[in-house]
C-alpha positions in Angstrom: -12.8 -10.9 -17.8 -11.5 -14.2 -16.0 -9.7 -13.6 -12.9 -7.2 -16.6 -11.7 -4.7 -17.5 -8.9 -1.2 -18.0 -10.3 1.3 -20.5 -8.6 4.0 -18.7 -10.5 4.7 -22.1 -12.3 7.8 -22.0 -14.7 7.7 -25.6 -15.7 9.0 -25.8 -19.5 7.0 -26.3 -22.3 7.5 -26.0 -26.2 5.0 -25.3 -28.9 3.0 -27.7 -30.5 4.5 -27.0 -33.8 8.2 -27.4 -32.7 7.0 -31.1 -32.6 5.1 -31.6 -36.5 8.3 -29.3 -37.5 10.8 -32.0 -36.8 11.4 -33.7 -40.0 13.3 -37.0 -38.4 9.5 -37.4 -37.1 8.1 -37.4 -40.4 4.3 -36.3 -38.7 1.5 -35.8 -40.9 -1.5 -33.7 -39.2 -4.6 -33.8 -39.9 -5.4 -29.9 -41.1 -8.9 -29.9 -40.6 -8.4 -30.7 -36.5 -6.6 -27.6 -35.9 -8.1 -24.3 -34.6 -7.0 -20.8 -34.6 -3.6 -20.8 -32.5 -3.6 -25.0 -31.9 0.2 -25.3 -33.2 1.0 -22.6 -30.7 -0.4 -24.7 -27.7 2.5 -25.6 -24.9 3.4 -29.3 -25.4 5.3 -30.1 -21.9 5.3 -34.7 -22.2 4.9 -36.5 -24.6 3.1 -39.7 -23.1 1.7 -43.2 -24.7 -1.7 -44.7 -23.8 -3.7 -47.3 -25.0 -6.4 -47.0 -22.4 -9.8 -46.6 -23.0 -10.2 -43.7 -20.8 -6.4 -42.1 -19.9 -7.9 -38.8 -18.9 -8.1 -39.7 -15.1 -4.5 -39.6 -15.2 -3.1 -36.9 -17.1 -1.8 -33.3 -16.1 -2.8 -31.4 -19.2 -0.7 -30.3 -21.4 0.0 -33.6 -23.0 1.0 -35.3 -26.1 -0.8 -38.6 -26.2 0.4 -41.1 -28.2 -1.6 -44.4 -29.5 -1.9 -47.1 -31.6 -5.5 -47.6 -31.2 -5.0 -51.1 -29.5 -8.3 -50.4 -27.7 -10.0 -47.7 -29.6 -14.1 -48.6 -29.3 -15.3 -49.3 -32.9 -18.3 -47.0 -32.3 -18.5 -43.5 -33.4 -20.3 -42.9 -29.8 -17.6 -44.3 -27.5 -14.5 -42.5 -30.3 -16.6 -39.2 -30.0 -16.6 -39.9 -25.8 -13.1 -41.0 -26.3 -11.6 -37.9 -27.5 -13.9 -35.5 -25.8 -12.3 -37.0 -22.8 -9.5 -36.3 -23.5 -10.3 -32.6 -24.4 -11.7 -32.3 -21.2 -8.4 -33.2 -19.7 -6.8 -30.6 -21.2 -4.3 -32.4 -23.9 -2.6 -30.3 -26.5 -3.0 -32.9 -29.3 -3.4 -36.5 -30.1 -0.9 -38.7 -32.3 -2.3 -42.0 -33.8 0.2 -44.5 -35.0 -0.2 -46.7 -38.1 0.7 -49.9 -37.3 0.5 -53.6 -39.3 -2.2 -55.9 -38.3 -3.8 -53.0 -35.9 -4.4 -49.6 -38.0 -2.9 -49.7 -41.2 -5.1 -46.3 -42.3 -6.4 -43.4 -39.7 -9.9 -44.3 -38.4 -12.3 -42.0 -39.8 -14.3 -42.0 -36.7 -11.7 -40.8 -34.6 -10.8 -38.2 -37.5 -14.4 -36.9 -37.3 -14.5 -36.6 -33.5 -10.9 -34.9 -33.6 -12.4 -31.9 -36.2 -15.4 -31.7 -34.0 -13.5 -31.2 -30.8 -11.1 -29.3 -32.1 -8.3 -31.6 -31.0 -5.3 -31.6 -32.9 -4.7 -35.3 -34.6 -1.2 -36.3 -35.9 -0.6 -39.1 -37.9 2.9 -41.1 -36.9 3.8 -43.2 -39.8 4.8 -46.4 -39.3 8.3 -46.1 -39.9 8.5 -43.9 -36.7 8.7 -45.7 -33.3 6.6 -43.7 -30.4 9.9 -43.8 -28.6 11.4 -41.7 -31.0 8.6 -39.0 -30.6 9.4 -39.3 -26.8 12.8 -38.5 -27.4 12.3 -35.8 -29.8 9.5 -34.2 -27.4 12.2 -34.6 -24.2 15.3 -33.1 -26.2 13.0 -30.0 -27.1 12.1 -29.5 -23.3 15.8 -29.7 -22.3 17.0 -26.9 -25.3 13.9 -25.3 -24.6 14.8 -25.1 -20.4 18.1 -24.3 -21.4 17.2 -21.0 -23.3 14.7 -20.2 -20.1 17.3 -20.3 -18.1 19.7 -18.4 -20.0 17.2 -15.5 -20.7 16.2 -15.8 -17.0 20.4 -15.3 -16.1 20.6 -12.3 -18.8 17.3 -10.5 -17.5 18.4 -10.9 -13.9 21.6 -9.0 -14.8 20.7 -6.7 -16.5 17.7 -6.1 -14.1 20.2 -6.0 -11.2 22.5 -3.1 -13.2 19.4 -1.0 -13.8 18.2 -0.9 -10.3 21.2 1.4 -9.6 19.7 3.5 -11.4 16.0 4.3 -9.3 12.6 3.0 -9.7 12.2 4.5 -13.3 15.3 2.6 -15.0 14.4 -0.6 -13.2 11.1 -0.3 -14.1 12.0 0.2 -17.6 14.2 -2.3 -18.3 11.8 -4.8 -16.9 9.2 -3.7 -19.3 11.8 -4.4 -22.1 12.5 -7.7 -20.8 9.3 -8.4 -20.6 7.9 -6.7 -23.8 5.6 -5.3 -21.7 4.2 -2.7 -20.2 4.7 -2.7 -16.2 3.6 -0.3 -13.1 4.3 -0.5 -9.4 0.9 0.5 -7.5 1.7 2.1 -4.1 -1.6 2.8 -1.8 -4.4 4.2 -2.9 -3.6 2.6 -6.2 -1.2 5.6 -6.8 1.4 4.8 -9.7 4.6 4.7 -8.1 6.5 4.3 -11.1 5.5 3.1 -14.8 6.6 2.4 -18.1 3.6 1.9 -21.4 1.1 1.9 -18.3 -2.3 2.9 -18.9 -3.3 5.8 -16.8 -5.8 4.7 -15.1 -5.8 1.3 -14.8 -8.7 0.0 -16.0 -11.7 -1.2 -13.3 -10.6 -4.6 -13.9 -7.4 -4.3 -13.5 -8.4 -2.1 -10.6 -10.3 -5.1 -9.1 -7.7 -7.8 -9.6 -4.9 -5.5 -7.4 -8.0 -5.1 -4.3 -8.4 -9.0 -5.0 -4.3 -9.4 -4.5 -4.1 -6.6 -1.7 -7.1 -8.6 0.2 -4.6 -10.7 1.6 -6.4 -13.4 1.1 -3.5 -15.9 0.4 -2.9 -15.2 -3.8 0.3 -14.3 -3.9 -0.3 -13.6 -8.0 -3.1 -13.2 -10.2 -3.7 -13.3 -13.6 -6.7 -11.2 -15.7 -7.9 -11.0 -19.2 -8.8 -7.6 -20.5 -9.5 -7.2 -24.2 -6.8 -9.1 -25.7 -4.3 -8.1 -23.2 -3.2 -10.9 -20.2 -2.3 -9.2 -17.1 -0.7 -10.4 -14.2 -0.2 -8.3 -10.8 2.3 -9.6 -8.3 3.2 -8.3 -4.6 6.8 -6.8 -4.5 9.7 -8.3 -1.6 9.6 -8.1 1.3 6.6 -6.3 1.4 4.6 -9.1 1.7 1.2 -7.1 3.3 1.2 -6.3 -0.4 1.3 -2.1 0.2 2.9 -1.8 -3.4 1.9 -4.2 -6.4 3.8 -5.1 -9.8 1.4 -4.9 -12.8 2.1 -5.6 -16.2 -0.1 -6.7 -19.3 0.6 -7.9 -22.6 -0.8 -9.4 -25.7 0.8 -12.6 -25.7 0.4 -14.9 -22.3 3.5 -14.9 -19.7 5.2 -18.2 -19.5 7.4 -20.0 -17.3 10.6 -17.6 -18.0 8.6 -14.7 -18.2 7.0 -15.3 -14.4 10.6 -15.8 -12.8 11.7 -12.6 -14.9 8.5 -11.0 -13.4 9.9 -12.4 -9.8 13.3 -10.8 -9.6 11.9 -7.4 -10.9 8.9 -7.3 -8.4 12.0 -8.3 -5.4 14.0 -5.3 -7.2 11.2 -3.0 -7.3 10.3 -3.8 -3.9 13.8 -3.2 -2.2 14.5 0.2 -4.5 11.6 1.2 -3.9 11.3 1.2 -0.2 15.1 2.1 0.4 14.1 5.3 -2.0 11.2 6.2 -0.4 12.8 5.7 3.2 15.8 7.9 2.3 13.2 10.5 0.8 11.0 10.5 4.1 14.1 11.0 6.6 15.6 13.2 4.1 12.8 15.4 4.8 11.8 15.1 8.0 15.5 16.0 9.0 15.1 19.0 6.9 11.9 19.8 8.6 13.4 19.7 12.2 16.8 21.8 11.5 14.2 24.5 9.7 12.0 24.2 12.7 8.7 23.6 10.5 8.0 20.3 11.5 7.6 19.4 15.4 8.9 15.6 17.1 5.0 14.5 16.4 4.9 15.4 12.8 7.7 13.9 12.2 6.6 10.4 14.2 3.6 10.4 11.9 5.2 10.9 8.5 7.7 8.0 9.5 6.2 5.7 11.6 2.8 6.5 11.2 1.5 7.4 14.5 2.1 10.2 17.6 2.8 7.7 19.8 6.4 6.3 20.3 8.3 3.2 21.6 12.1 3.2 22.3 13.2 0.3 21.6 16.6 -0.5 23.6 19.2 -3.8 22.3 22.6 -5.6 23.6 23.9 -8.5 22.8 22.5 -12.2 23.9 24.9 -15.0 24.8 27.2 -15.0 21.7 25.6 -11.6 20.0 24.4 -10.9 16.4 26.3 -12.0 13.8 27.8 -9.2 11.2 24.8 -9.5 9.4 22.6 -8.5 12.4 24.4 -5.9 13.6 23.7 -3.7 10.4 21.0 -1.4 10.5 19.7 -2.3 7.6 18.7 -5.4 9.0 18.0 -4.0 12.6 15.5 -2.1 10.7 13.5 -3.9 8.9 13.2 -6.4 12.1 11.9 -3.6 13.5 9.8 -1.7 10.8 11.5 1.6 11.2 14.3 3.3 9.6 15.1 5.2 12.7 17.7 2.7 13.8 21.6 3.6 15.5 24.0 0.9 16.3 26.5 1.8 19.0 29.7 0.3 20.3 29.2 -2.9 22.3 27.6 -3.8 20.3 24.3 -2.2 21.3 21.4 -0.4 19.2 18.6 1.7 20.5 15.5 2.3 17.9 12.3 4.5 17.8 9.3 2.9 16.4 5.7 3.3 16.3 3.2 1.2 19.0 3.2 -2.2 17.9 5.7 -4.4 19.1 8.5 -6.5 17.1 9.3 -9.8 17.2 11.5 -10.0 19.9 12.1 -13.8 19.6 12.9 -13.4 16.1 15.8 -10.9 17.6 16.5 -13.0 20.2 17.3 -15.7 18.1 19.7 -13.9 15.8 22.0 -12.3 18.9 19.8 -9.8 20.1 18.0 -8.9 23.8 15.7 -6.2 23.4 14.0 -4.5 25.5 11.2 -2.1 24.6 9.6 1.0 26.4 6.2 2.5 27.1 4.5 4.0 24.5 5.4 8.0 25.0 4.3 11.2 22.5 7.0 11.7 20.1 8.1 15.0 22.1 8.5 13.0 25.3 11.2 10.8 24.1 14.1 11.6 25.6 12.4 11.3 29.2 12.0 7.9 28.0 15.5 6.5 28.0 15.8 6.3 31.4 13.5 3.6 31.7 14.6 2.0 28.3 18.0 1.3 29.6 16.7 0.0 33.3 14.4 -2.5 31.3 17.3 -3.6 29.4 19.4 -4.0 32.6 16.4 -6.5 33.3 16.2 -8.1 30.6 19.8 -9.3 30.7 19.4 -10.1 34.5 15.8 -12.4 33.4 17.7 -13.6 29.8 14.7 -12.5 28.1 13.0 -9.7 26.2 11.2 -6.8 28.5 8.2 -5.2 27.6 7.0 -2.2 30.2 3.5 -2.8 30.7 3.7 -6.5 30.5 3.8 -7.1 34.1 1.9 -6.2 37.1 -0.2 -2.5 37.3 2.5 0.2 37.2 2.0 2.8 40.0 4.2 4.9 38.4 0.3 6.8 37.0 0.5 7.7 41.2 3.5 9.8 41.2 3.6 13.2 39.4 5.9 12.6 36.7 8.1 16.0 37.1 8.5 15.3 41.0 9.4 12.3 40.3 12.1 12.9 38.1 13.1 16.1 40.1 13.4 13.5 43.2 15.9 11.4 41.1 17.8 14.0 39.3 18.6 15.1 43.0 19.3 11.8 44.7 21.5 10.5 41.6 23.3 13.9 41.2 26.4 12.6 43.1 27.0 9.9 40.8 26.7 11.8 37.5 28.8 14.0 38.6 31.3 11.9 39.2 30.5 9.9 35.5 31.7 13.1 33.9 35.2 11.6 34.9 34.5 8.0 33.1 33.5 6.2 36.3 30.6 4.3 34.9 29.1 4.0 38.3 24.9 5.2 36.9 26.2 2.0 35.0 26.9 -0.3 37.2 24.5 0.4 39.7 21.8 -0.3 37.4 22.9 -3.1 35.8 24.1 -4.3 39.9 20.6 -3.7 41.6 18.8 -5.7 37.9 21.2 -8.6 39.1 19.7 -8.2 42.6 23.7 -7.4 43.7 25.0 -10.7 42.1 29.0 -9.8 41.9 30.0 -12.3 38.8 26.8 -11.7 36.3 27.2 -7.7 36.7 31.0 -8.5 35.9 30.5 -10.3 32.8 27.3 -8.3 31.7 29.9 -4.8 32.2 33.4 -6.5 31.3 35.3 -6.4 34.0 36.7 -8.0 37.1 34.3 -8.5 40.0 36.6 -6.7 41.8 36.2 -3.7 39.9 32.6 -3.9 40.6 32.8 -4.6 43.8 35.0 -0.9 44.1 32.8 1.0 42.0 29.6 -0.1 44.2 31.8 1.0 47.2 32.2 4.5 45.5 28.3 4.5 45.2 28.1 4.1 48.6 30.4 6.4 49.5 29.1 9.3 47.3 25.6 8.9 48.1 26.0 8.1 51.7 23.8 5.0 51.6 23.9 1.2 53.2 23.2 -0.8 50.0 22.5 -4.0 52.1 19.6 -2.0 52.8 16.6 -3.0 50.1 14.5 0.1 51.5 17.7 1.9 49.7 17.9 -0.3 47.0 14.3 0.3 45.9 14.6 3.8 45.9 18.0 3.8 43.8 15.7 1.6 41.5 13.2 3.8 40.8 15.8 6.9 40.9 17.3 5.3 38.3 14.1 4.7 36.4 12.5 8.2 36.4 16.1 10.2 36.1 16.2 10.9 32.3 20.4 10.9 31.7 22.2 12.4 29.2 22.1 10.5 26.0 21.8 6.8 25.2 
């Protein structure tokens, strides 16, 4: 078994016998140079030469052409010569007759050629190297041309079938591929299959813990028996949690590798949208049938008991359509439990580790994001989700709690703490229940440290509405707001007071 890193190459190439089967060439070859499969080697330049040594400069892959201007006379320096060349990698070698130079084909190099195993043509005379150039470069073009076309059909078709689930995709990119293909979730668990042997053999095995390593293949290639197998990461799950396989007799070229690419990226999107709806699907069901409790349910979707709410608005010009969907909001955030609300504004529940809230910021979105709570605990939580947004939007930048100085709030007994705020705030939601918006503006006021024009434009109103509405506060709660003793108590009312909803 050989095990390689593949760079997903789908540079064109055409057999070596589409070149001695053009007539207009007129190319003898030498029979007793070819081995098993030679006229089936990939030809992708055909390139002349008439150094002593080309094989510093070539690719592989090549058709060298040469008159044998400098060929050494020695059967030592030929048989160097053309192992050289082997060693390089060329597909074949063409010698040109030529007056006054080579008038016959040197039996040296024809002995060296049969020993090597490189493929020897003979260009008569009559043909010019250019037009072997020529020839070669039409053959890559029609040749590109069909790739491209079989590349546009597969992707189509691929793109139908994926409406279908993980089992019609999967199929129809085993057809395209004459092939047989499985996705590998965790725990090398088939996710879906088509021809796949069950199980995959140890080598195969070994290449996907080589691929899931992480360590920077993004493809790899195996031989086992006389099958090639490639295994390829799906999109966008780039940590690699579910792998493409497929295997084959014949080797996977160019067209086959960015046929391979669009059904991975297929696979990879179906797959996870299918397995996401599954999950909520039944962690939904669980709740409503009252088998499942908040932390089971935290576990089998985010995978872990504790929680962060994750609170959003919008920053300077907002998200653009695109980032408002959820869809998007949610794999920026690497949960599917994702609501977008009027504003616009989102709130989120996702596990301990933290997003990239740069990355959001960037697109339209100030986030802020809460402590980490138990799943059962998270509607206490909102209350301080929406006061670390208020201050993110005063700061212009993301708020984690936690990020800053100790928090004494590990002092205070949570319930009096919240029994203290439900009491001291009761005033002004009771007065909300008549669309006053004054918990509102309060909070977003005191995060502004009681600047009139940002809480305006933050809220959407005139100053002078904000100006009334903090007279209203004042007036139901009975409290000097000049006072900062006041305003550091309505802060942390506002904090521990768990409201209604988000």
């Amino acid at each position: 078994m050989t095990q390689n890193p593949d760079p997903l190459s789908t540079e064109v190439n055409v057999p070596l016998r589409a070149v001695v089967g053009n007539r207009e060439l007129a190319l003898d070859i030498v029979r007793e140079t070819l081995r098993p499969g030679a006229l089936d080697a990939p030809v992708r330049w055909a390139h002349v030469s008439e150094l002593r040594d080309p094989a510093p400069y070539l690719l592989g892959e090549e058709l060298i052409l040469t008159a044998g201007v400098n060929l050494a006379t020695g059967p030592g320096e030929v048989d160097q010569y053309v192992r050289g060349l082997r060693r390089a990698g060329v597909t074949a070698l063409g010698f040109g007759l030529t007056p006054n130079v080579h008038e016959t084909l040197p039996e040296p190099l024809r002995r060296a050629c049969a020993r090597h195993g490189l493929p020897l043509l003979v260009v008569p005379t009559r043909t010019p190297f250019l037009a072997v150039n020529r020839a070669v470069s039409v053959a890559l073009t029609e040749a590109g041309q069909r790739e491209q076309r079989r590349i546009t059909a597969a992707r189509e078709a691929l793109t139908r079938a994926a409406g279908g689930g993980l089992g019609e995709l999967t199929s129809s990119l085993a057809e395209r591929l004459r092939s047989w293909v499985a996705l590998v979730g965790a725990g090398d668990v088939l996710a879906s299959a088509h021809d796949a042997p069950s199980p995959l053999p140890p080598e195969v095995r070994e290449l996907v813990a080589t691929v899931r390593a992480g360590s920077g293949i993004r493809s790899a290639t195996t031989e086992v028996g006389d099958e090639f197998v490639v295994v390829q990461p799906v999109y966008p799950q780039a940590t690699a949690s579910h792998l493409v396989v497929t295997g084959r007799a014949r080797r996977f070229d160019g067209a086959d590798r960015a046929i391979l690419a669009v059904g991975a990226a297929l696979l990879g999107l179906v797959g996870r949208a299918g397995s996401d709806a599954a999950e909520l699907g039944a962690a939904a069901t669980g709740l409503l049938l009252g088998r499942a409790s908040a932390g089971e349910v935290a576990r089998e979707l985010l995978g872990a008991d504790g929680c962060r709410l994750i609170a959003g608005a919008p920053y300077r010009r907002g998200p653009d359509e695109v980032a408002q969907r959820p869809d998007w909001l949610r794999a920026r955030l690497d949960t599917p439990l994702v609501r977008v609300l009027p504003g616009p504004r989102f709130v989120a529940i996702a596990g301990p580790s933290l997003p990239e809230l740069e990355d959001l910021r960037a697109h339209g979105w100030l986030a802020a994001v809460g402590s980490p709570v138990p799943a059962g605990q998270l509607a206490d939580a909102v209350a301080e989700a929406e006061l670390l947004l208020s201050r993110a939007q005063a700061l212009g930048r993301p708020v984690v709690a936690g990020s800053g100085p100790p928090d004494f709030d590990a002092l205070l007994d949570p319930g009096a703490s919240r029994g203290y705020a439900v009491k001291l705030l009761e005033p002004l939601v009771s007065l909300d229940r008549t669309d006053r918006e004054l918990v509102r503006t309060l909070r977003t006021w005191l995060a502004h440290h009681g600047a009139w024009e940002p809480t305006a434009v933050e809220l959407g109103v005139h100053r002078n509405s904000v100006r009334h509405r903090i007279a209203q506060v004042e007036k139901a709660l009975d409290v000097d707001l000049a006072d900062p003793e006041v305003r550091m108590r309505l802060w942390f009312a506002l904090r521990w007071a768990a409201p209604e909803g988000p």
